[in-house]
C-alpha positions in Angstrom: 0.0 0.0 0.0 1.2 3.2 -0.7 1.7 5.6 1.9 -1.0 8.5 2.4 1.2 11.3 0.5 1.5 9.5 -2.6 -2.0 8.5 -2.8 -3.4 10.1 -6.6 -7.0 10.1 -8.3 -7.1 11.2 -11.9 -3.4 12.5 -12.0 -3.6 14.5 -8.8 -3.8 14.6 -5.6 -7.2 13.8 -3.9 -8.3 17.3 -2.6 -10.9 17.8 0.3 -13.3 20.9 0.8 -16.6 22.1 1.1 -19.7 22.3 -0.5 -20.1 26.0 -0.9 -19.4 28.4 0.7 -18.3 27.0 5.1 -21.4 27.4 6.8 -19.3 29.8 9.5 -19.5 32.5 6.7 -22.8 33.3 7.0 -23.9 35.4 3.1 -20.1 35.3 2.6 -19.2 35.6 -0.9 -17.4 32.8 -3.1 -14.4 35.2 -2.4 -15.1 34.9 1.4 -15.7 31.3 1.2 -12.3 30.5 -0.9 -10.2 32.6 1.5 -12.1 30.4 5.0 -11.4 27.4 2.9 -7.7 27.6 2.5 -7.6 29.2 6.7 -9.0 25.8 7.8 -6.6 24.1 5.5 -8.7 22.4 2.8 -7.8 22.4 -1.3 -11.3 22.3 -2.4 -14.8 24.3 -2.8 -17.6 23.6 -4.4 -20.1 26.8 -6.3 -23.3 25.9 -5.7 -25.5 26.8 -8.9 -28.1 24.7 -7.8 -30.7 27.4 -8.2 -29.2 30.3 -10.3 -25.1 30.9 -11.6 -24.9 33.5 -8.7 -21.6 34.5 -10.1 -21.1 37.1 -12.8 -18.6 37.3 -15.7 -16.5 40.3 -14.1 -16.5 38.5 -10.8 -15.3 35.0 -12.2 -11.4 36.3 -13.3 -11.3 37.2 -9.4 -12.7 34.3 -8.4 -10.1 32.2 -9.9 -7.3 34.2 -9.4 -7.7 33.6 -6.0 -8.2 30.3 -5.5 -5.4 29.7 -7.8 -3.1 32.2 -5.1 -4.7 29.8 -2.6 -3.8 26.7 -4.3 -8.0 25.8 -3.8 -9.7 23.9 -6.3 -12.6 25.1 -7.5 -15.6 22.7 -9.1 -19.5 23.3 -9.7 -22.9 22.0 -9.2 -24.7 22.8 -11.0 -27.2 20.1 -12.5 -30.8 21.8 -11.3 -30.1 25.0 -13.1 -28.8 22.8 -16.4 -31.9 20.7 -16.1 -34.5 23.1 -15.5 -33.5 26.2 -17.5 
């Protein structure tokens, strides 16, 4: 077995965060959320578009660039909104 720092999925390492914004951030933003994400130490957050894509084109550049200053990944839900809209 191989030990715990070289275990990989899908070419990288396995990454563990939250689903959303962390429920301590009460209406904090994706910016918010992405900075409390990396404080706790996690790699990973989920945007919720479950509903609506509550983020808009000017605010997604900033978005990224700082989760990639963060090193946090950064993936969607999204699959209500696709479905229903």
């Amino acid at each position: 077995m191989q030990p715990e720092s070289q275990v990989r999925s899908g070419g990288g390492h396995l990454r563990f965060g939250t689903s959303g914004v962390p429920r301590n951030l009460i209406g904090g933003s994706h910016a918010d959320g992405i900075a409390e994400v990396h404080r706790l130490g996690l790699q990973a957050m989920e945007l919720a578009f479950v509903r609506q894509v509550n983020v808009s084109p000017s605010q997604a550049p900033e978005i990224r660039a700082l989760a990639e200053r963060l090193d946090v990944s950064l993936s969607a839900h999204a699959s209500y909104y696709i479905n229903f809209n």
